[in-house]
Legacy VTK file of the C-alpha trace (Angstrom):
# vtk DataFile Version 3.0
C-alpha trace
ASCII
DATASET POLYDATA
POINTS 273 float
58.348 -41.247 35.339
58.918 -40.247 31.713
58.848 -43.616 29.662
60.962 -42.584 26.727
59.974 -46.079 24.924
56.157 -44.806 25.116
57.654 -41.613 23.152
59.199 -43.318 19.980
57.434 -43.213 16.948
54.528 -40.669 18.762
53.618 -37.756 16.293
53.347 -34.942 18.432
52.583 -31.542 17.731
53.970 -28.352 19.988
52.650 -24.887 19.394
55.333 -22.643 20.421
58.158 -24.704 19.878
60.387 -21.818 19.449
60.510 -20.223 23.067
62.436 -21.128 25.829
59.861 -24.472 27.530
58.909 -25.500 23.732
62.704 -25.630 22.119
63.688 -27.836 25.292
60.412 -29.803 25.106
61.145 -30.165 21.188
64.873 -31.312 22.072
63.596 -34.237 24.594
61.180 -35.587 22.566
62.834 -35.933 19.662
65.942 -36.948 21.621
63.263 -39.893 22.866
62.452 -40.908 19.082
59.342 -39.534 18.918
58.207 -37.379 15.573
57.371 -33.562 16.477
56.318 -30.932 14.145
56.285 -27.505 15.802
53.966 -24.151 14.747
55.166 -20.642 16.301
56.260 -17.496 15.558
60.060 -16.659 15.074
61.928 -16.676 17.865
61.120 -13.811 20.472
64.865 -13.138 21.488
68.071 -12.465 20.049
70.042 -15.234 20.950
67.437 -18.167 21.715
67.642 -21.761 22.713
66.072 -22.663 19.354
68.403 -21.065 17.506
71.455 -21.575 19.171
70.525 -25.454 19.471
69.676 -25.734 16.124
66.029 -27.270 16.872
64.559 -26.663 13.459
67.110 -29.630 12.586
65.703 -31.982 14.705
61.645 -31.579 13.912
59.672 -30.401 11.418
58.935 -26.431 12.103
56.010 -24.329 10.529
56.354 -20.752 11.316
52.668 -19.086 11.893
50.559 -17.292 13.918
47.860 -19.358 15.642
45.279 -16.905 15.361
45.224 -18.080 11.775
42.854 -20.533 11.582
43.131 -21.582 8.698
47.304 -21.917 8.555
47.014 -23.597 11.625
44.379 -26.115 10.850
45.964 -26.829 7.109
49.004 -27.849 9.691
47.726 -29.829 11.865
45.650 -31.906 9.646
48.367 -32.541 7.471
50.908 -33.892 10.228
47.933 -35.859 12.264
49.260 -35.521 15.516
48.797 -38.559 18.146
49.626 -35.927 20.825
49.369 -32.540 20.747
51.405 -30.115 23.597
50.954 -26.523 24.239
48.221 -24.117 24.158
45.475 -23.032 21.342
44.298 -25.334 18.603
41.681 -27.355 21.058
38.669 -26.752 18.643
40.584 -28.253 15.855
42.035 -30.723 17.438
38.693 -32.704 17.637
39.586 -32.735 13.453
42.610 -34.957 13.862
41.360 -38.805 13.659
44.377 -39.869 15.470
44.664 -37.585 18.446
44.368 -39.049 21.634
45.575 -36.843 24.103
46.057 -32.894 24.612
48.136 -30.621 27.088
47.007 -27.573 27.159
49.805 -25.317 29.072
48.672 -22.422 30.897
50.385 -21.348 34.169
50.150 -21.405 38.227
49.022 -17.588 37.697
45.862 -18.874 36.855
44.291 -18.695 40.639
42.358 -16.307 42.157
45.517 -15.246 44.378
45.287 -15.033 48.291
48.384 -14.321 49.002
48.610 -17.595 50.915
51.728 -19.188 51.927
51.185 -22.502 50.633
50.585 -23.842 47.490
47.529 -23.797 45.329
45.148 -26.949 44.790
43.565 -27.684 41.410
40.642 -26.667 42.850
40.880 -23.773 44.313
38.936 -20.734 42.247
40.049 -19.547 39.221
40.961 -15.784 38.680
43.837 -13.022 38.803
44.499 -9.512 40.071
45.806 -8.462 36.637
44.978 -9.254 33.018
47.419 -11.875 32.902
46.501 -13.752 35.360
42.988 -13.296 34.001
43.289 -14.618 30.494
44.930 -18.094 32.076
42.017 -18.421 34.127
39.683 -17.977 30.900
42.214 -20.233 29.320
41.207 -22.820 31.839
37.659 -21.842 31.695
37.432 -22.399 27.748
39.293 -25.750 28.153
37.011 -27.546 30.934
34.205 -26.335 28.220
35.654 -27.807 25.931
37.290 -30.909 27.562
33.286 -31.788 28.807
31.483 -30.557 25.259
33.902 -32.207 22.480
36.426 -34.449 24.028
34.767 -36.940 26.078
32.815 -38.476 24.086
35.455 -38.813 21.541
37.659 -40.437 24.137
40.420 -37.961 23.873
42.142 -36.645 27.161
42.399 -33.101 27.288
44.305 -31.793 30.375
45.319 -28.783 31.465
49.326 -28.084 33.408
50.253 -25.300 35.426
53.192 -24.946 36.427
55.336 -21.546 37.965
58.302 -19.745 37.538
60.617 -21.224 35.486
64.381 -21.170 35.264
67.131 -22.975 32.817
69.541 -22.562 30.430
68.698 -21.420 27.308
66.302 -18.149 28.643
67.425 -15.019 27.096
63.472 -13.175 27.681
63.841 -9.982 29.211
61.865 -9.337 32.641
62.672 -13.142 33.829
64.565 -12.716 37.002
67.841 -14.914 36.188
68.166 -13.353 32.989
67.708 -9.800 34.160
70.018 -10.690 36.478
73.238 -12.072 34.693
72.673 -8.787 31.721
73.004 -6.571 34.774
76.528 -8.857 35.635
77.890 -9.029 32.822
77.495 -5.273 32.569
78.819 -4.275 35.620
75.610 -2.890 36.570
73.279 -3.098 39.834
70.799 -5.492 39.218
67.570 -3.787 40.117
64.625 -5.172 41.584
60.982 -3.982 42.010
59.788 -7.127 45.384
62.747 -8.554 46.291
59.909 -10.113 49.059
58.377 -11.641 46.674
58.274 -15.153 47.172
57.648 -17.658 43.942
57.629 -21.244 43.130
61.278 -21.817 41.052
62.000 -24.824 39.213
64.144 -25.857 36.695
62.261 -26.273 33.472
63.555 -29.941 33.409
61.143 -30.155 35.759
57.671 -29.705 34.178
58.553 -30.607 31.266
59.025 -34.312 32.611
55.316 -33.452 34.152
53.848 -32.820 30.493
54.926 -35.371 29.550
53.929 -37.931 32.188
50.881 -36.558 31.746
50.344 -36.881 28.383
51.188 -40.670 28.592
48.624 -41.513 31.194
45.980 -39.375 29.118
46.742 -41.765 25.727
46.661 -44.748 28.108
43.621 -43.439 30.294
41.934 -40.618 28.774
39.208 -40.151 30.918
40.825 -40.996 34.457
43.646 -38.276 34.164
41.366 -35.132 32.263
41.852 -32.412 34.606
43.816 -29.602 35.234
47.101 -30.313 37.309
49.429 -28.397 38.577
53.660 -28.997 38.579
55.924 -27.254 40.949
58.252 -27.435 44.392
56.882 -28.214 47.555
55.719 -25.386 49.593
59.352 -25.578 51.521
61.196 -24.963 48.529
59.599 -21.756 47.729
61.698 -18.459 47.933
61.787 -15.034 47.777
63.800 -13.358 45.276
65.938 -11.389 47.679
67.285 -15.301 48.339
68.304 -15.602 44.793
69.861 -12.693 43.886
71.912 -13.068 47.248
73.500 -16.265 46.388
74.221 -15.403 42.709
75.798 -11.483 44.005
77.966 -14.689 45.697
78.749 -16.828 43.532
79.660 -14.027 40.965
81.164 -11.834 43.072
83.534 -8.898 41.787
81.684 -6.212 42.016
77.733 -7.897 41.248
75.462 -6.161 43.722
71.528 -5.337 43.305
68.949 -2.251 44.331
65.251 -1.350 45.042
63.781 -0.167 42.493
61.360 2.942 44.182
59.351 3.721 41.087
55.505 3.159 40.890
54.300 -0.325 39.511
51.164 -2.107 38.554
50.627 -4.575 42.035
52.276 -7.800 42.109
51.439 -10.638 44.237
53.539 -11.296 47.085
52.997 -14.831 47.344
52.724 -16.832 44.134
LINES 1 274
273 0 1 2 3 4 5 6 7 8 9 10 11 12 13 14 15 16 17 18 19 20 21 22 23 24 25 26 27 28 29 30 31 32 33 34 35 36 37 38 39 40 41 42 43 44 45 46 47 48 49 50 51 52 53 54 55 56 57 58 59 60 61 62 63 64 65 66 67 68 69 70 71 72 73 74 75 76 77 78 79 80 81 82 83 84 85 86 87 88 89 90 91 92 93 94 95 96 97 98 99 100 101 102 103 104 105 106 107 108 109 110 111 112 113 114 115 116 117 118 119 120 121 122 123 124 125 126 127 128 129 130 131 132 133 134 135 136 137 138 139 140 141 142 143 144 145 146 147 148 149 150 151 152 153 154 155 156 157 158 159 160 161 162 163 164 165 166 167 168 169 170 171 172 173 174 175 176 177 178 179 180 181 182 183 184 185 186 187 188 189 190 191 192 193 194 195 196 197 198 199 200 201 202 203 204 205 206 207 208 209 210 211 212 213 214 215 216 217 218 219 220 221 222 223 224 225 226 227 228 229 230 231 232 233 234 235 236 237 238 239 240 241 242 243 244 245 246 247 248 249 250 251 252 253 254 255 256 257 258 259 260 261 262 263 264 265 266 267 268 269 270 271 272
């Protein structure tokens, strides 16, 4: 379990502290005592949970891009993180005397995708039908390389978390199912839907987020033991399509809330995820 007394006084940096997973990551840690400094772009939507819970109060924020290197590292260096959270920055991180452990966050999209009914094993093959998938399986790629070349023998964990689709308060992104759903309420508009067979992993984003951060306290305590990709989501029961979602919220809303097939041409999806 999340041991919030492990979390006070930890300096912790979070790359993308200002979309929907970092501003609630940002929130519980600091709401833990710990001291987080966050580097991102602006937000990405019009409202978001980082505005509209006034994060940037709580932590220390540094807008940037991380593809500059030298912004980034300047950052990093000068906060001296004991824990860093989120993806990018590995290479430099091996710069920060104090660092002790690393979560780099990529997704469950990451697997070469069988269309299986059950869920994925941290060792099953990495890969992806489409680019996305793709570039978190290189993500994982460049991370083991990295994890084995720099960060073992510096005794610094360095773990990888996948997790799936994620729901909560807070998500305003367009072409996320719940909020593509409620615009199309609150609009008195058909919600439409390209798979509505499509069957994914929900969770509520409570939900990793309590696994990062587990896992980032048995990396500081036991770098080497826990420095490996893992992955965080609901058992294979607990799984459903999205036709079962958008039934029970056409239900709960009522009035006149109702969705459609979309027939247009996509790219492929997966089926199973």
């Amino acid at each position: 379990m999340v041991d919030k007394h492990f979390w006070k006084n930890k300096r912790v940096y979070l790359t993308g502290h200002t979309g929907f997973k970092g501003s609630w990551l940002a929130l519980w840690l600091t709401n833990m005592g710990a001291e987080v400094k966050g580097y991102a772009l602006d937000p990405a939507t019009t409202p978001s949970l980082f505005e509209e819970a006034k994060v940037i109060e709580k932590i220390q924020s540094e807008i940037g891009d991380i593809r500059d290197l030298k912004q980034l590292q300047a950052s990093m260096l000068e906060f001296n993180p004991d824990i860093l959270i989120h993806m990018a920055a590995q290479p430099l991180a091996r710069k920060c005397s104090k660092l002790k452990s690393i979560i780099s966050v990529t997704t469950d999209k990451c697997y070469e995708n069988k269309e299986w009914v059950w869920g994925y094993r941290e060792d099953e093959a990495m890969g992806g039908h489409d680019p996305y998938s793709s570039s978190k399986g290189c993500a994982e790629l460049v991370t083991s390389a990295y994890r084995r070349s720099f960060m073992q023998e510096r005794g610094i964990g360095l773990a990888t978390a996948r997790a799936g689709n994620v729901i909560g308060g807070g998500d305003w992104a367009e072409d996320r199912l719940i909020p593509d759903i409620l615009n199309a309420f609150e609009n008195n508009q058909p919600v439409i839907i390209r798979n509505p067979k499509s069957t994914r992993p929900w969770q509520h984003v409570l939900e990793p987020l309590s696994g990062y951060l587990v896992l980032a306290q048995k990396l500081y305590e036991a770098p080497q033991k826990y420095a490996e990709g893992w992955n965080f989501g609901p058992k294979d029961e607990d799984a459903k399509p999205v036709d079962w979602i958008l039934d029970r919220m056409v239900n709960k809303w009522q009035g006149d809330a109702s969705w459609q097939l979309d027939d247009n041409a996509h790219p492929h999806e997966a089926r199973y995820i």
